[in-house]
Z-matrix of the N, CA and C atoms (Angstrom, degrees):
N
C 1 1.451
C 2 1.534 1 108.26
N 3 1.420 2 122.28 1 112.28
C 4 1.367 3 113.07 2 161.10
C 5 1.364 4 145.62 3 -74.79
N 6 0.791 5 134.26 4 -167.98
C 7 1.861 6 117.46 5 -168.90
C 8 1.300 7 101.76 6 -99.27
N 9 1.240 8 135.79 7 -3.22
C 10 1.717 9 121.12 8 156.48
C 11 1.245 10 110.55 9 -69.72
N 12 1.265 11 132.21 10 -41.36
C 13 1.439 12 127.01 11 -165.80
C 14 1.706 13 98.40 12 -82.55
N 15 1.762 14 111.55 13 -45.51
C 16 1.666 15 105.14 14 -168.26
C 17 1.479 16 106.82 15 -53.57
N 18 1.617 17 123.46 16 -28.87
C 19 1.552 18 121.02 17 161.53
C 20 0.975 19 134.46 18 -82.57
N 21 1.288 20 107.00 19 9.04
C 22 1.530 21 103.40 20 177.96
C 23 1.970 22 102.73 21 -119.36
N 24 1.125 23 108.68 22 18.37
C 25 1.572 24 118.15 23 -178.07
C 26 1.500 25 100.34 24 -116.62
N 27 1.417 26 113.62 25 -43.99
C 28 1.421 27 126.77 26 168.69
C 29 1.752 28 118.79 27 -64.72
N 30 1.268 29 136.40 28 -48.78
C 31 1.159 30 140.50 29 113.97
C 32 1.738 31 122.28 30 16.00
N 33 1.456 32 111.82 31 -60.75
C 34 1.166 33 115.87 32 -156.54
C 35 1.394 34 88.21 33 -102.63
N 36 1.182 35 132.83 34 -42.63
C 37 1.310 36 117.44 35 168.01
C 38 1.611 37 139.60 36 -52.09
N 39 1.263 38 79.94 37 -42.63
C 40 1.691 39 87.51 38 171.22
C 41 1.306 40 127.28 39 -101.46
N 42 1.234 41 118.03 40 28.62
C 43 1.616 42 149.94 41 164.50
C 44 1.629 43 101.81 42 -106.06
N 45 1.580 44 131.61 43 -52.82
C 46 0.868 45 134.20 44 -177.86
C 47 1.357 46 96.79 45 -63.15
N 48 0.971 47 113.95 46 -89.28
C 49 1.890 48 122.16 47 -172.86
C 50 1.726 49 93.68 48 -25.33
N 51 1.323 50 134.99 49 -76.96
C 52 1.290 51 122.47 50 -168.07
C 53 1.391 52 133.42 51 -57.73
N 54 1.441 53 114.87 52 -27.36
C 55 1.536 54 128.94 53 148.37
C 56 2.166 55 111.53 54 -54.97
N 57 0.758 56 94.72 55 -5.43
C 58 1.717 57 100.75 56 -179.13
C 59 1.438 58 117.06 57 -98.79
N 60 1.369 59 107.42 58 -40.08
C 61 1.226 60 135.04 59 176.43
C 62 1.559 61 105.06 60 -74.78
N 63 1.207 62 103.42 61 -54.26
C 64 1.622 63 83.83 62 172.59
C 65 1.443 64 137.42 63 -78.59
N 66 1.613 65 112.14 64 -19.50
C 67 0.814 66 130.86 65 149.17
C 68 1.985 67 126.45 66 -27.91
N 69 1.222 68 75.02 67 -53.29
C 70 1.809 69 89.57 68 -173.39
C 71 1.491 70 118.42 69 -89.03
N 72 1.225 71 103.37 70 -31.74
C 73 1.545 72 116.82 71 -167.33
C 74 2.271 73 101.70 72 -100.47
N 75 1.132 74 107.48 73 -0.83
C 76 1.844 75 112.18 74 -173.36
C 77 1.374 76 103.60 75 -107.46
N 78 1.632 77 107.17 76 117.42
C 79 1.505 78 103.31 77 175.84
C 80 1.593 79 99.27 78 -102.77
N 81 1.595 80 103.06 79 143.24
C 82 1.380 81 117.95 80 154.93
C 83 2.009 82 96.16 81 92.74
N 84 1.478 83 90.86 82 161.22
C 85 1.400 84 84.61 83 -143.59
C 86 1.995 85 113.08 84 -84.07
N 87 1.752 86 95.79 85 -16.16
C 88 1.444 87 97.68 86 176.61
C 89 1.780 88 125.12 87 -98.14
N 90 1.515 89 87.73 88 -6.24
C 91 1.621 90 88.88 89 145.66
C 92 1.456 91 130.96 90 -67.75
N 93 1.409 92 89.14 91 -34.85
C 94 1.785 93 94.48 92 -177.35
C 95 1.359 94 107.54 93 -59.22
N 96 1.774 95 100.50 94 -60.61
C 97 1.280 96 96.24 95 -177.78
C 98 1.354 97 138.42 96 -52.63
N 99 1.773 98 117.56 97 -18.57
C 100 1.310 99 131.41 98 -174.91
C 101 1.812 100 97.26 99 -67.01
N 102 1.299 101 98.40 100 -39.98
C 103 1.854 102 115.18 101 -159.40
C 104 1.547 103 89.09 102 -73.77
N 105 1.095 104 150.50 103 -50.91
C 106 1.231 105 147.89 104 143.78
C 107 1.427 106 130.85 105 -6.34
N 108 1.178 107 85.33 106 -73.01
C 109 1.524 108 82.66 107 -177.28
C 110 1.565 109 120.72 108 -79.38
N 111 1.526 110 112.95 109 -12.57
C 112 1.194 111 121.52 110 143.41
C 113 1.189 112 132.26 111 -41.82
N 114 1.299 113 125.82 112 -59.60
C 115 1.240 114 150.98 113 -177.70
C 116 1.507 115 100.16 114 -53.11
N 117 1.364 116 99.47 115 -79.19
C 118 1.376 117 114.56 116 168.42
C 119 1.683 118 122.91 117 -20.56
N 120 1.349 119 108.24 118 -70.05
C 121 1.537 120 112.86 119 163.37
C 122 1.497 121 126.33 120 -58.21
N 123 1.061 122 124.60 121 -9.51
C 124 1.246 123 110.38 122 -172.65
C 125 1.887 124 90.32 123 -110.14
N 126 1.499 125 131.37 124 -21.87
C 127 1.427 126 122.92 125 -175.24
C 128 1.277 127 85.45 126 -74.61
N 129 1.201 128 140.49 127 -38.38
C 130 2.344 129 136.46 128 -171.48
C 131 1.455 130 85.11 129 -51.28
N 132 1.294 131 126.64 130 -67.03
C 133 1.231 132 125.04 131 -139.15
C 134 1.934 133 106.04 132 -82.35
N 135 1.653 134 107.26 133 -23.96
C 136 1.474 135 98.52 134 -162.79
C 137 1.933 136 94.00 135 -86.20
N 138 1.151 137 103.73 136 -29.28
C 139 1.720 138 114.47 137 150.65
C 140 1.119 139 124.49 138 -35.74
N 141 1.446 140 113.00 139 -62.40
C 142 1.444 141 104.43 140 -172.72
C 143 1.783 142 114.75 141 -101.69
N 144 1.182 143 91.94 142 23.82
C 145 1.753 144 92.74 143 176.25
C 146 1.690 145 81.53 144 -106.08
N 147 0.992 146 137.48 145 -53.32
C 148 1.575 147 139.25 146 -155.95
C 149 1.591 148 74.68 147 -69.20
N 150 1.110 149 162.48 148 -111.45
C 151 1.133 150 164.77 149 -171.23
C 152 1.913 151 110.18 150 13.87
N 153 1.700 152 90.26 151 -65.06
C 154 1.281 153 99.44 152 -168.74
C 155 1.512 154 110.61 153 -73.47
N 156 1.434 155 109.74 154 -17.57
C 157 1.618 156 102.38 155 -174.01
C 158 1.296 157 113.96 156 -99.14
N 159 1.309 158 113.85 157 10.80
C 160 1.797 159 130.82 158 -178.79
C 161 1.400 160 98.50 159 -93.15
N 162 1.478 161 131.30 160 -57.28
C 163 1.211 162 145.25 161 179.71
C 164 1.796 163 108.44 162 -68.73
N 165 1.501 164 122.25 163 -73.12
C 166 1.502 165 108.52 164 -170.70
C 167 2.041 166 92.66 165 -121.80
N 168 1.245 167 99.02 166 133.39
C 169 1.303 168 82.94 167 165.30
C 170 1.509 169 113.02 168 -115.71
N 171 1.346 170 116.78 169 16.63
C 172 1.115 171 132.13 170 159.67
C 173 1.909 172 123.15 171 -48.86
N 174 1.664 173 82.65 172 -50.93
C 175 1.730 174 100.35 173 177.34
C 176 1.886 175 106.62 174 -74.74
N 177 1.747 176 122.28 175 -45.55
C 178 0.766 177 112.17 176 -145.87
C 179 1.716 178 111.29 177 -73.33
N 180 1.318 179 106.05 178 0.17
C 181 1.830 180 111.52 179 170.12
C 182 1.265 181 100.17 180 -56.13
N 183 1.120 182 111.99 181 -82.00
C 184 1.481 183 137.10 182 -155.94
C 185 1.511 184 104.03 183 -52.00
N 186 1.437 185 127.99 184 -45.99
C 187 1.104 186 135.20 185 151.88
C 188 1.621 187 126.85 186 -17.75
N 189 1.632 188 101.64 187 -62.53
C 190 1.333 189 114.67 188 -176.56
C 191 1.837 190 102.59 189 -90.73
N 192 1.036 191 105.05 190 -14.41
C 193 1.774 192 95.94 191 172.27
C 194 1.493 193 97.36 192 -79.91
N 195 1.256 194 144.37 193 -37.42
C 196 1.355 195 123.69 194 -167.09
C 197 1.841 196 92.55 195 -94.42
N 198 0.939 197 140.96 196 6.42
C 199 1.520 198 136.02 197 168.19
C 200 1.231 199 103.84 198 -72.35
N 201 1.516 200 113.70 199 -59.88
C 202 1.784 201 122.42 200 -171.42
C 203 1.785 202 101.89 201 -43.46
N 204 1.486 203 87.53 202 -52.79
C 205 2.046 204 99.45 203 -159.46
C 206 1.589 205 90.58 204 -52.43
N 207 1.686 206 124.11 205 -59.84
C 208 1.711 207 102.61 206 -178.27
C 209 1.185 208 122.85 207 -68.25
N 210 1.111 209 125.34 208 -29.00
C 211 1.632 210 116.22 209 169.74
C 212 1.970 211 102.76 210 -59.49
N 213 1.068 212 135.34 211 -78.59
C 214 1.024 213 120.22 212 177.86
C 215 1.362 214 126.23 213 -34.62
N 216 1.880 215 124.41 214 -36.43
C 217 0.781 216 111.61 215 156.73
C 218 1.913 217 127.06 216 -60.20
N 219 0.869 218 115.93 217 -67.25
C 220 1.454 219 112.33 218 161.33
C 221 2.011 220 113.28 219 -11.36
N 222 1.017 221 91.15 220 -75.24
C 223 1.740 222 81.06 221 -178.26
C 224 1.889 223 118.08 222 -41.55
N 225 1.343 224 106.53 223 -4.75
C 226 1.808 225 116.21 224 -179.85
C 227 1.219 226 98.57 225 -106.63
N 228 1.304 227 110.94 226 -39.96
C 229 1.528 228 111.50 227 -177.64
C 230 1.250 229 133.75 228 -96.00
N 231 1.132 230 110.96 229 8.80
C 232 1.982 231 119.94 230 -165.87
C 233 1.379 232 94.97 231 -73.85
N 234 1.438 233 125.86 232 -36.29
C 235 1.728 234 102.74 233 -178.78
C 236 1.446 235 130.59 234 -92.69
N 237 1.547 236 105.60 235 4.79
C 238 1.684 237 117.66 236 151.49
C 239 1.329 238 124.06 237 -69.60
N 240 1.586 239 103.71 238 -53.45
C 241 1.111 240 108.65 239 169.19
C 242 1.635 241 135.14 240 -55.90
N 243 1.128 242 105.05 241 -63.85
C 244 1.480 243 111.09 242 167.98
C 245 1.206 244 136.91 243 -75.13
N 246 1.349 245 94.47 244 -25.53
C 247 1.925 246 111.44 245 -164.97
C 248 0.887 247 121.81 246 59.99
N 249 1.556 248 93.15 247 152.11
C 250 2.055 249 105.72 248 -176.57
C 251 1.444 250 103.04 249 91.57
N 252 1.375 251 118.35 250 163.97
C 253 1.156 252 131.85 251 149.92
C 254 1.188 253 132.59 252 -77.89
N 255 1.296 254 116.14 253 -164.94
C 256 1.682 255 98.55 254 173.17
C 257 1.466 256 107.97 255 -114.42
């Protein structure tokens, strides 16, 4: 088994298991859906980074250096963006 597939089996498990969990543990229906589409976005992306770093790993630095910068940005920006506090 090579390490594209051992991450991409590992991947699906622990996407599955956490889609289950929320499933079971989220009351009411637009939480779910928020937890969803969460979920959702982050299995595209942990997909297609395992994707991209199998094929060039040239790209996949640079990739994950501009991921960090919006997530960090996000923690400054989550209440423009979304609104409200928490």
């Amino acid at each position: 088994m090579n390490s594209f597939r051992f991450f991409n089996i590992l991947g699906a498990a622990l996407f599955t298991g956490i889609a289950l969990q929320v499933f079971i543990q989220t009351d009411g229906a637009k939480k779910l859906t928020e937890s969803g589409i969460f979920l959702t976005v982050s299995a595209l992306l942990y997909f297609a980074l395992t994707f991209i770093f199998h094929k060039s790993k040239n790209l996949f630095v640079p990739l994950m250096a501009v991921l960090v910068l919006l997530s960090i940005g996000m923690i400054f920006l989550q209440e423009l963006v979304f609104g409200g506090g928490h």
